[in-house]
PAZAPA-4460 file (N, C-alpha, C; in steps of 0.05 Angstrom, whole numbers, plus 32768, in hexadecimal, padded with zeros to 4 digits):
% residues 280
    n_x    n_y    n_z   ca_x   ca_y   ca_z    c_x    c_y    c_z   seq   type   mol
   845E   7802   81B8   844B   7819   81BB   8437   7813   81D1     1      X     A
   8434   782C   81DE   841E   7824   81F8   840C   7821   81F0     2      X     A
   83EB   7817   81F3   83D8   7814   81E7   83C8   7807   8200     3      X     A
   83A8   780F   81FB   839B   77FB   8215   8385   77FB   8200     4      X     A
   8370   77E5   8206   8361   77D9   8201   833E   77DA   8219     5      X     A
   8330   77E4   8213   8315   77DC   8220   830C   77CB   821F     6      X     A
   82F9   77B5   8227   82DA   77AD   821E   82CB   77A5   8232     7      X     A
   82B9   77B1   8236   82A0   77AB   8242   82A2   77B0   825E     8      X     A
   82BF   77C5   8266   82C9   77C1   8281   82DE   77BC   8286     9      X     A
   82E4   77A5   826D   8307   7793   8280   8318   77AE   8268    10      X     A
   8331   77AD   827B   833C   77B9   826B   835A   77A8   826A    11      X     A
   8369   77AD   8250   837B   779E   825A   8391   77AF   823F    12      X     A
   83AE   77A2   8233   83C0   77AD   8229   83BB   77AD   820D    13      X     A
   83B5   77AF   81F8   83A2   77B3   81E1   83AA   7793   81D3    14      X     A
   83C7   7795   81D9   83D2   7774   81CD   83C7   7767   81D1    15      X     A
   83C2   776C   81F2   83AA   7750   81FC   8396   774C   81F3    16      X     A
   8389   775D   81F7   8365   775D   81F2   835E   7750   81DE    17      X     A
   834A   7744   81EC   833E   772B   81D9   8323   7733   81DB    18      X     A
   8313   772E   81C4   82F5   772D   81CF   82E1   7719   81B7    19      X     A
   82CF   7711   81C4   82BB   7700   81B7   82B8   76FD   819E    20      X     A
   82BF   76EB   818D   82B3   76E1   8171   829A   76E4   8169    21      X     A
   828E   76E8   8178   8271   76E7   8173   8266   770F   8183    22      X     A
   827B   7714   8187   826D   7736   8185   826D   7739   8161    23      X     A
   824E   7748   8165   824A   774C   8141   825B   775F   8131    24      X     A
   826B   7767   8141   827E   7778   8133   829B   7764   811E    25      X     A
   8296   7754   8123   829F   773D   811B   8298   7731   80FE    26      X     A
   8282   772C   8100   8273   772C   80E6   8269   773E   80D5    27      X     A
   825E   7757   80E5   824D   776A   80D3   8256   7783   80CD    28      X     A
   826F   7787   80E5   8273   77A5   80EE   825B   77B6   80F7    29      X     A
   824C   77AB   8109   8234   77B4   8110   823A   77BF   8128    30      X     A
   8237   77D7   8121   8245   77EB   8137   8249   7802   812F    31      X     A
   8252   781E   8142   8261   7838   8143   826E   783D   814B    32      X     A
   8281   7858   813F   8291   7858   814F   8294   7876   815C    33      X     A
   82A8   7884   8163   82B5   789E   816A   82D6   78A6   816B    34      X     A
   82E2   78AB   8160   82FC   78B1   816D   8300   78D2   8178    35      X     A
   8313   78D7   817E   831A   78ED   8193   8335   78F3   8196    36      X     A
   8349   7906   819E   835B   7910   81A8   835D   791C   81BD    37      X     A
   8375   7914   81D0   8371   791A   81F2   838A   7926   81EE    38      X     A
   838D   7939   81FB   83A9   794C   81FC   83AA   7950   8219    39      X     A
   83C2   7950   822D   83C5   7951   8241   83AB   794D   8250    40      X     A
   83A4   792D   8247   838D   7922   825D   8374   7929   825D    41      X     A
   836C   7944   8247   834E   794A   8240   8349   7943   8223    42      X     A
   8332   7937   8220   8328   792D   8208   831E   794A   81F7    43      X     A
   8324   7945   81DE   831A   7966   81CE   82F8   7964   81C4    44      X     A
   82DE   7977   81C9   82C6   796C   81C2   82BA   7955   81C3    45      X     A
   82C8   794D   81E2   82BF   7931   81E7   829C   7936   81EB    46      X     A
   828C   7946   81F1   8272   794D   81EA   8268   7946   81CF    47      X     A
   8276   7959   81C4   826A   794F   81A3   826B   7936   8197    48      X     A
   8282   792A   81A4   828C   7910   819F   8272   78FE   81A4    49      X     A
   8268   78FA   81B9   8254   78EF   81CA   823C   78EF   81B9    50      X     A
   8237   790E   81B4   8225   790A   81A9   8216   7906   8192    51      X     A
   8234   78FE   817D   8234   78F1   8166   8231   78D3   8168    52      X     A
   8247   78CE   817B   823E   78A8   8187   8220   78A3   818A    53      X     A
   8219   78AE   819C   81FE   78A2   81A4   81E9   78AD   8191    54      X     A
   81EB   78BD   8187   81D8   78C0   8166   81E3   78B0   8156    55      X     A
   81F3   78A5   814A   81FE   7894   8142   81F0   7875   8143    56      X     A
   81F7   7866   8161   81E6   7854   8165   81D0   7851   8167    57      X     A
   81BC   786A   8170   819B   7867   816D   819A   786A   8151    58      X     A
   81A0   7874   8139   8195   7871   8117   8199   785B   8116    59      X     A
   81A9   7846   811F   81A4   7821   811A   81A6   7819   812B    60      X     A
   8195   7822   8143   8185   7816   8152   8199   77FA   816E    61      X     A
   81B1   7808   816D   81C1   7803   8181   81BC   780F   8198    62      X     A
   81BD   77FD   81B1   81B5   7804   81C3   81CD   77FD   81DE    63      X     A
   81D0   781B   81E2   81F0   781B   81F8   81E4   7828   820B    64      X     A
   81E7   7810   8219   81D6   780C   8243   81EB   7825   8252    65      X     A
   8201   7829   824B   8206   783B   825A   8207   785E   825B    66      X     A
   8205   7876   826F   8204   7886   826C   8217   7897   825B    67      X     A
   8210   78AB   8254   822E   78BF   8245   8240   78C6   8260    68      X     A
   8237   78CA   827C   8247   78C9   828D   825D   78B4   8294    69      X     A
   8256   7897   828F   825B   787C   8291   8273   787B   8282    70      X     A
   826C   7885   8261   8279   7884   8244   8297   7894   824B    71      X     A
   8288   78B2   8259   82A3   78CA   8261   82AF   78B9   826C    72      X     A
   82AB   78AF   828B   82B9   78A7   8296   82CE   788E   8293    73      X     A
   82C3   787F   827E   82D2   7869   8273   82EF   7872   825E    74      X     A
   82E8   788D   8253   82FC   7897   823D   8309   78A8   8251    75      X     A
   8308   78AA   825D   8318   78BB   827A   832A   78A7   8287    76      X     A
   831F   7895   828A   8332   787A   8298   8343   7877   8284    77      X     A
   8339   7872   826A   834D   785D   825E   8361   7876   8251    78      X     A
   835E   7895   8254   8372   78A7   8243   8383   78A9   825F    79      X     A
   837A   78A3   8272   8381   78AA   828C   839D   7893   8291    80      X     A
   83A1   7879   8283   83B1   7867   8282   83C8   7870   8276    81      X     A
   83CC   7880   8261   83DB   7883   824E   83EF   7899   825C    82      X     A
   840C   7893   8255   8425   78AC   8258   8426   78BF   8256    83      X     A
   841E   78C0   8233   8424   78D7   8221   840F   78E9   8223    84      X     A
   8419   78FD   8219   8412   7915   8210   83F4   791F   8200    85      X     A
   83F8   7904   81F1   83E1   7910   81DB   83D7   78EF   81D8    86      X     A
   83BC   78E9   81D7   83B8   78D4   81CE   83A3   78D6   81BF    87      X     A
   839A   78BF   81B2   8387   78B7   819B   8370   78A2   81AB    88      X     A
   835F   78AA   81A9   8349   7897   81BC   8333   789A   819F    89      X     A
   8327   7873   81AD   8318   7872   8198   82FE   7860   81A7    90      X     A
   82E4   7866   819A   82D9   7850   81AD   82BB   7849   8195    91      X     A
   82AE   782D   819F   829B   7827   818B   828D   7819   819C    92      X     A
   8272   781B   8195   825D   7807   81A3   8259   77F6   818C    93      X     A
   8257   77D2   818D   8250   77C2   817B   8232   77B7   8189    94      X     A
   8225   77A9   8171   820B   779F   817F   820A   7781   8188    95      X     A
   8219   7782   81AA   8208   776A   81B0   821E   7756   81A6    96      X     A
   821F   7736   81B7   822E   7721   81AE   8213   7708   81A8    97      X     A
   8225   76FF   8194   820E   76DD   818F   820F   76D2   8175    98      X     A
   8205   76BE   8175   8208   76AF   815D   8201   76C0   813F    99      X     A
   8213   76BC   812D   8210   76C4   8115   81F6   76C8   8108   100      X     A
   81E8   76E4   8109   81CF   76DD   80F6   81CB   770A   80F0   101      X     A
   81BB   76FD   80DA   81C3   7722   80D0   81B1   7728   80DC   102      X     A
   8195   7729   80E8   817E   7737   80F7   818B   7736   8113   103      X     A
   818B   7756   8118   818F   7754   8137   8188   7737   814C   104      X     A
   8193   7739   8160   8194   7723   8174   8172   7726   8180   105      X     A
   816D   7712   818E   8156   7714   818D   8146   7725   81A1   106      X     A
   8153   7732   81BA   815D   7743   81CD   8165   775F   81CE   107      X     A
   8175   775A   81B6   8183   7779   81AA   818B   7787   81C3   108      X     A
   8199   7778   81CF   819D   7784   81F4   81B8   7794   81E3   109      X     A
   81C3   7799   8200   81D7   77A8   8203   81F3   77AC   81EC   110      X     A
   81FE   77C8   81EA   8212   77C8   81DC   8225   77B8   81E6   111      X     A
   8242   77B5   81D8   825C   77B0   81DE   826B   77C3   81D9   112      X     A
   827B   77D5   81F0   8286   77E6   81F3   82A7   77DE   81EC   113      X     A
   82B5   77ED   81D9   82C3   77EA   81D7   82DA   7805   81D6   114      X     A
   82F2   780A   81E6   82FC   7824   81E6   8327   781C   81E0   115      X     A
   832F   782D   81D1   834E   7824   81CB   8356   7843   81C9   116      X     A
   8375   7849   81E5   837C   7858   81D8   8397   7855   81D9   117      X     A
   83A4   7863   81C5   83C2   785E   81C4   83D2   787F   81BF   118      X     A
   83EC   7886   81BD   83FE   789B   81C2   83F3   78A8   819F   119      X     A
   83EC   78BE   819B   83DA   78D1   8181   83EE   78E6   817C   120      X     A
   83E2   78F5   816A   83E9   7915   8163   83D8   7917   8151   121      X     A
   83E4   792B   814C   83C6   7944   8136   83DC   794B   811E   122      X     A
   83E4   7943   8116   83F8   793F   8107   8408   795F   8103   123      X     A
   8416   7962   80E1   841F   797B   80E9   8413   7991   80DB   124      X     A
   8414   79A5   80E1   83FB   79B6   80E2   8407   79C9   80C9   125      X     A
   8413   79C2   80B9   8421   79D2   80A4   8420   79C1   8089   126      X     A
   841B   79A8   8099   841D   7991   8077   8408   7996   8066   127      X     A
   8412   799B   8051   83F8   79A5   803C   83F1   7985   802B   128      X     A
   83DC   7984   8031   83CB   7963   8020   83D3   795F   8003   129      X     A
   83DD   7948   8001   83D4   793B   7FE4   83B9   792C   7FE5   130      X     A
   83A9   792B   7FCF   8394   7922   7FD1   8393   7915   7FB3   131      X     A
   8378   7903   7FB9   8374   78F2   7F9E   8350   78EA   7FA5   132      X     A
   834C   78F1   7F85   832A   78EB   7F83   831F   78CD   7F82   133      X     A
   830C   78C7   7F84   8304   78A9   7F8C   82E9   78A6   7F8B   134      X     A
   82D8   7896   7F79   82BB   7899   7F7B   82B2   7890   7F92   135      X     A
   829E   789C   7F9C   8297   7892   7FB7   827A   7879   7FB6   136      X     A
   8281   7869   7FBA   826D   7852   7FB9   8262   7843   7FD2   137      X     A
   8262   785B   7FE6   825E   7852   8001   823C   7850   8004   138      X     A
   822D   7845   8017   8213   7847   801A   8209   785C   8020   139      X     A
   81EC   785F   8026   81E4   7883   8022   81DA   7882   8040   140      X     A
   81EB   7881   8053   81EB   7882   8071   8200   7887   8076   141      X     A
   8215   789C   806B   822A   78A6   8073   822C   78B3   808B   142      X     A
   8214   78C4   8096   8218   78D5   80A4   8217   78BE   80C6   143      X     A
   8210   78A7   80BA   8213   7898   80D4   8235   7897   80D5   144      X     A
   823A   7895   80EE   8261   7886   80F3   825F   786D   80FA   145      X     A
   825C   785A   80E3   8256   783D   80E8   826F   782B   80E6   146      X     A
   8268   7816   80E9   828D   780A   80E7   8297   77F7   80CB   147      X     A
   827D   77FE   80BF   827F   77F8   80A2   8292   780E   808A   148      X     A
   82A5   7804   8091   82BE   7817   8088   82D1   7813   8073   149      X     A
   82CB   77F5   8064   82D5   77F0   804E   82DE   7808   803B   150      X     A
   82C5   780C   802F   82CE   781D   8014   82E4   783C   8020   151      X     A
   82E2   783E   803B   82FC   7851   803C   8312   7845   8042   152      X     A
   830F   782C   8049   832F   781D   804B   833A   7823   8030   153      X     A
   8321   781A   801B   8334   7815   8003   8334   7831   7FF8   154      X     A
   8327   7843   7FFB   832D   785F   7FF6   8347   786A   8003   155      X     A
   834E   7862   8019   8369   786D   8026   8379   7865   8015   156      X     A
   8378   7843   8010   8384   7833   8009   8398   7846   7FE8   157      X     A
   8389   7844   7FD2   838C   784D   7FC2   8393   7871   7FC4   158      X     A
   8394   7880   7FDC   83A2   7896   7FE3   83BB   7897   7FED   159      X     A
   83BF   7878   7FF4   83DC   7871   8002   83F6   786B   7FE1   160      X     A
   83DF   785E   7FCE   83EB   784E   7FBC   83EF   7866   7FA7   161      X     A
   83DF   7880   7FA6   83EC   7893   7F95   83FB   78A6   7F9C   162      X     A
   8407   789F   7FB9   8422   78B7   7FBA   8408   78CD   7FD5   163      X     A
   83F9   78CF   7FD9   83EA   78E0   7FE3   83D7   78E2   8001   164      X     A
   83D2   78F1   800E   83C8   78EC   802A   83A8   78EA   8030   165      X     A
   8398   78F0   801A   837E   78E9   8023   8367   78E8   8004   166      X     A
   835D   78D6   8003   8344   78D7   7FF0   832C   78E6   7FF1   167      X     A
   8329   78F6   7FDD   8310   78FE   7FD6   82F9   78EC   7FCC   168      X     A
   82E0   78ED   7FD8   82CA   78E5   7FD3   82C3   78F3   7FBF   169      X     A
   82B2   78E4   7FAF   829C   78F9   7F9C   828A   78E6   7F8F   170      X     A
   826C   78EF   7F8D   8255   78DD   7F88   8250   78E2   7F6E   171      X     A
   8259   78DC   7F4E   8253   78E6   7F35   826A   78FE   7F3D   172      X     A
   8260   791C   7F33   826F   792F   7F36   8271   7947   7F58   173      X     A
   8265   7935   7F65   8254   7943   7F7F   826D   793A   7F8F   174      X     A
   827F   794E   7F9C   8290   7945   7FAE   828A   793F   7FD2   175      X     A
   8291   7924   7FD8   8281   7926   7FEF   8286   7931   800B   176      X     A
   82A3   7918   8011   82B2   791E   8029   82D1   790B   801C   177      X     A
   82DC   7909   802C   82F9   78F5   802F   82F3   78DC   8038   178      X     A
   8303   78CA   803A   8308   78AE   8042   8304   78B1   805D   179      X     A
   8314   78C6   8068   830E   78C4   8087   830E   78E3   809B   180      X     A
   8308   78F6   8084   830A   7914   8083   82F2   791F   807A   181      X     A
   82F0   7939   8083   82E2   7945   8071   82E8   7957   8052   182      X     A
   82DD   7962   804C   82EE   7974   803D   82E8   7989   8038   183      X     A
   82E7   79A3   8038   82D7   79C3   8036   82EF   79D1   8021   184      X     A
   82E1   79E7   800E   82E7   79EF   8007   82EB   7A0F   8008   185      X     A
   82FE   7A21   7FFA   82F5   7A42   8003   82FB   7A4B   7FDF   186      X     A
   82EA   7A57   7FD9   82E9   7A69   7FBC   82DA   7A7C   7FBF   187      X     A
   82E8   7A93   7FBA   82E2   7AB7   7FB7   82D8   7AB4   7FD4   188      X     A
   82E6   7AAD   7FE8   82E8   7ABC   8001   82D0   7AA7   8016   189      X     A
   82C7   7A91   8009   82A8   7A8C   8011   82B0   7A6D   8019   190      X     A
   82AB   7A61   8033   82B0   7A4C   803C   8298   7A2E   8032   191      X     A
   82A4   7A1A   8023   828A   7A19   8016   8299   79F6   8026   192      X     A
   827D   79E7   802C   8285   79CB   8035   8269   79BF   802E   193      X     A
   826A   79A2   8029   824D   7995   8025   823D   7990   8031   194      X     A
   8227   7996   803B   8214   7992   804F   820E   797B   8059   195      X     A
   8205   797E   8074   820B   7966   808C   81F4   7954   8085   196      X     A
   81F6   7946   806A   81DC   793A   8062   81E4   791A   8067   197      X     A
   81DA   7908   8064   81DA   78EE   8059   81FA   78E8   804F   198      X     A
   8204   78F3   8046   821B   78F0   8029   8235   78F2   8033   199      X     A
   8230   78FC   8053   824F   78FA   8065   8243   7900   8075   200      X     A
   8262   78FC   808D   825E   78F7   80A5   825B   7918   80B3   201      X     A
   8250   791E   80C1   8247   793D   80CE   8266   793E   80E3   202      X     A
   8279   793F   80D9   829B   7948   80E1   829B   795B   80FA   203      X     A
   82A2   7955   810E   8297   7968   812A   82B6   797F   811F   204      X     A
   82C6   797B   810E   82DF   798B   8112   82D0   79A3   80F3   205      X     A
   82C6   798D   80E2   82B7   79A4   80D1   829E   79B9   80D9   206      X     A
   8298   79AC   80EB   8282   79B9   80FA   8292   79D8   8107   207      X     A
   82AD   79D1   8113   82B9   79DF   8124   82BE   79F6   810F   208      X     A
   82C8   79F1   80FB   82D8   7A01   80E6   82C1   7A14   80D9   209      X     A
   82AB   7A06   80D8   8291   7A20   80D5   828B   7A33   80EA   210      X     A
   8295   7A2C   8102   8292   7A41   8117   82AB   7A53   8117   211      X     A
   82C0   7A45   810C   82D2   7A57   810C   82D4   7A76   80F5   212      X     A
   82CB   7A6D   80D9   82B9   7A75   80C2   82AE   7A8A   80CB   213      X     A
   8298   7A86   80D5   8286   7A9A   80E0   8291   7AAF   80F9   214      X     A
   829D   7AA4   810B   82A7   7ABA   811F   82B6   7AC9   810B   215      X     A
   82CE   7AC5   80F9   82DD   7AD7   80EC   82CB   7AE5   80D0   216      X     A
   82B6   7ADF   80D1   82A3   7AF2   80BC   82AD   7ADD   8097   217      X     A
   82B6   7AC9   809A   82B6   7ABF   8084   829C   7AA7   8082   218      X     A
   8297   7AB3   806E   827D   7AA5   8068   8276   7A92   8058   219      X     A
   8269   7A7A   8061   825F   7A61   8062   8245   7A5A   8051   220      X     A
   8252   7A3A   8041   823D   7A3D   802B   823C   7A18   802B   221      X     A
   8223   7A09   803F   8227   79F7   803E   821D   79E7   802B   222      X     A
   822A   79E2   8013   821B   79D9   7FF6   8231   79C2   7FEC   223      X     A
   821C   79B1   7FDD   822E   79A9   7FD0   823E   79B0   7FB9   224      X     A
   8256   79A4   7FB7   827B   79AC   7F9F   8278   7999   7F8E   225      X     A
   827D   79A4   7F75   8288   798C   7F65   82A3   798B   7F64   226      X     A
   82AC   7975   7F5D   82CE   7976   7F52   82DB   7984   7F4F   227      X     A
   82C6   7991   7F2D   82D1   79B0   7F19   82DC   79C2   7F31   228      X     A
   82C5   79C5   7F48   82C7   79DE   7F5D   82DC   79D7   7F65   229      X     A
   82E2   79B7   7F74   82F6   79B0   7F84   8314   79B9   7F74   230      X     A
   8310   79AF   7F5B   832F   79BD   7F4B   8330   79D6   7F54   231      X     A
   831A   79E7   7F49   8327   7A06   7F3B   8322   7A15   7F5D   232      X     A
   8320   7A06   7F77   831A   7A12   7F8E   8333   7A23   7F98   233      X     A
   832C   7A3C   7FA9   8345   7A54   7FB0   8355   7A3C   7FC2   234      X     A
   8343   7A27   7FD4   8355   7A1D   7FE7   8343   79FE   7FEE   235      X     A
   834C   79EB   7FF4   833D   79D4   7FF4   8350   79CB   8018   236      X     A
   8340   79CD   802E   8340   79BE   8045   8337   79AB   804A   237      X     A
   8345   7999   8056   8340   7980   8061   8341   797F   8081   238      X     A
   8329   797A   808E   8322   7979   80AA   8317   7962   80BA   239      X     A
   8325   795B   80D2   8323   793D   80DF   8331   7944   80F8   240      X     A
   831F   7930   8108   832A   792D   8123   8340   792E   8129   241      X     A
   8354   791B   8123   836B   791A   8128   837D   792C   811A   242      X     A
   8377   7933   8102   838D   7940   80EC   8385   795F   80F1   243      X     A
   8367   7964   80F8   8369   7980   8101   835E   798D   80EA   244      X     A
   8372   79A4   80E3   836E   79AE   80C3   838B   79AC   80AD   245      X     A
   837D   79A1   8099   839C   79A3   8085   838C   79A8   806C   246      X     A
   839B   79C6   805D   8395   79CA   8043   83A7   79B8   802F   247      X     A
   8396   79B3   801F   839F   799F   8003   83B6   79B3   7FF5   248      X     A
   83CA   79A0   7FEA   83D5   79B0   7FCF   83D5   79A6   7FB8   249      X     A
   83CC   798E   7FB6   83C8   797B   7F9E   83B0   796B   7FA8   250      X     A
   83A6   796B   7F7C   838D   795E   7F77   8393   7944   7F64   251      X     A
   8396   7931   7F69   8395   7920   7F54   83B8   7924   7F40   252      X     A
   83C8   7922   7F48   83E4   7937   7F49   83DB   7952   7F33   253      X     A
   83CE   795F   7F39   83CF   7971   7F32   83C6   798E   7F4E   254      X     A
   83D8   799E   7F45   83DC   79BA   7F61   83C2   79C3   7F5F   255      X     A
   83BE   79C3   7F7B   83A4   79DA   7F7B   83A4   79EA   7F9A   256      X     A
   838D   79FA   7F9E   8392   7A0F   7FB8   83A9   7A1F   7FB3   257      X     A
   83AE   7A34   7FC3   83C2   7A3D   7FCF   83BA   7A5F   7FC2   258      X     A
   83A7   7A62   7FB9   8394   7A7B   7FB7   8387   7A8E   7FC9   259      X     A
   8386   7A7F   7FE5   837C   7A95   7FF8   838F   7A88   8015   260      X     A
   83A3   7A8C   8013   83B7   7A80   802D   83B1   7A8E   8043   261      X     A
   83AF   7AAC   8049   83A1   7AB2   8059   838F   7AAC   8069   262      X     A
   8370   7A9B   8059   835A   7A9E   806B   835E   7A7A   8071   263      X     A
   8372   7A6B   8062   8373   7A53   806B   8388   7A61   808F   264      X     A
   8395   7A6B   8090   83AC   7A74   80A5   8396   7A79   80BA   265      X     A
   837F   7A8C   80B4   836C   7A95   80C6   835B   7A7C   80D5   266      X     A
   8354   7A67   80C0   8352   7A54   80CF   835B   7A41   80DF   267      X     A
   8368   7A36   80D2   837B   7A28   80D9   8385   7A2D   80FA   268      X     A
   8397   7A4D   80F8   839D   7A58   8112   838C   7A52   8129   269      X     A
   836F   7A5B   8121   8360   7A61   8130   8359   7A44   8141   270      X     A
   835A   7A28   8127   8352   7A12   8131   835C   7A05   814E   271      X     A
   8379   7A0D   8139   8390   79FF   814D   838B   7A10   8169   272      X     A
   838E   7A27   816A   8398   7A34   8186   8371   7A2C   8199   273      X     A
   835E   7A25   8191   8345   7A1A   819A   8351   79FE   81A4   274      X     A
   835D   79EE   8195   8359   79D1   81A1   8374   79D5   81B2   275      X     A
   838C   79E3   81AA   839D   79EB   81C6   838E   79F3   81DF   276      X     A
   837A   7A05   81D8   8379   7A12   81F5   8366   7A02   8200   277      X     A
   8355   79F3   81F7   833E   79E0   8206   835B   79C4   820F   278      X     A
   8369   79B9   81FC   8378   79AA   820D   8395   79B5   821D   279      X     A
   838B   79CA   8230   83A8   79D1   823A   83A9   79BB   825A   280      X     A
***
């Protein structure tokens, strides 16, 4: 598989790439990140992208010396390497290399830039989700994209192990987001998703899907769901960078959605033929 590798500049074949023991991403996962999809050589909301990164690293106080022009131009080179068609680009600033100690370095100088992309897709745009519930026991800085990512490894993890494609979060009965998704719901016609609080990550593709909501006159209710709602919901979507939009058909193996196929079609359509026409 083709693949390339960044850091700090060098770039080299992802196999290769080696980098410092002592970058803190090593020890702490002290860092952010971003991923992205490039379709015939243009990155999709590479804006928004940006400007989730670098909000991102200023809430913990990461500091990346280089410009967002600098950043573009570096994810331009390295999508610019690749064959194919469609790729998956990913990139993270970690804080800083040096000896093991949990208080920032004493300097707190410059990030470590790190960018990987390899041959992607958006998967297929008809697969309807299995899903499975999962208490969410993550820290209450979700809305950062930090690289402290455990508890959705093992949230995937246990979505892989029951037959199914993505985990549901939920705090007590408060549904949050997914392992590595968002999740929105639609009942009696009304687009309902959990607000861009603390409790998840602010999803630039959920973001997208409320604009789409609103241009077509379906109306938006950003509150929090419980479970109960998530069961007895007309339609339960799942939204992410790479995967795009996929409505659920199972909860916990039990069927749910498939009550308003229509206004999922309305979206959906609408999504796809937006990120076609920005990557033509």
């Amino acid at each position: 598989m083709e693949a390339w590798g960044y850091y700090n500049g060098r770039i080299e074949p992802l196999e290769t790439m080696m980098i410092p023991m002592n970058d803190r991403v090593c020890y702490f996962g002290d860092g952010v990140y971003e991923a992205a999809m490039a379709r015939n050589g243009k990155i999709f909301a590479l804006e928004e992208h940006l400007d989730r990164f670098y909000n991102s690293a200023g809430l913990i106080r990461i500091q990346i010396a280089q410009s967002r022009e600098e950043i573009t131009n570096a994810l331009y080179e390295m999508v610019g390497k690749m064959n194919c068609k469609d790729v998956f680009l990913y990139w993270q600033a970690t804080r800083g290399t040096g000896m093991r100690q949990h208080q920032f370095l004493a300097d707190n100088g410059p990030a470590n830039i790190w960018i990987t992309v390899k041959p992607g897709n958006t998967g297929d745009p008809d697969h309807q989700l299995k899903l499975v519930t999962y208490e969410d026991t993550r820290f209450l800085h979700c809305n950062i994209k930090t690289l402290n990512l455990l508890p959705n490894v093992m949230a995937a993890q246990a979505a892989v192990e029951a037959g199914c494609d993505e985990t549901v979060f939920h705090r007590g009965e408060i549904v949050t987001e997914c392992a590595h998704s968002n999740i929105s719901i639609i009942k009696d016609g009304i687009f309902k998703t959990h607000p861009a609080d603390h409790y998840i990550l602010p999803g630039i593709t959920r973001a997208h899907l409320i604009q789409v909501c609103k241009k077509h006159g379906i109306p938006v209710d950003e509150v929090p769901f419980t479970l109960d709602e998530l069961r007895n919901a007309d339609e339960i979507i799942v939204s992410s960078t790479t995967k795009l939009v996929g409505p659920a058909c199972e909860l916990d193996g039990q069927p749910v959605g498939g009550k308003a196929p229509e206004l999922v079609k309305v979206i959906k359509d609408t999504y796809l033929n937006w990120f076609y026409t920005e990557t033509e």
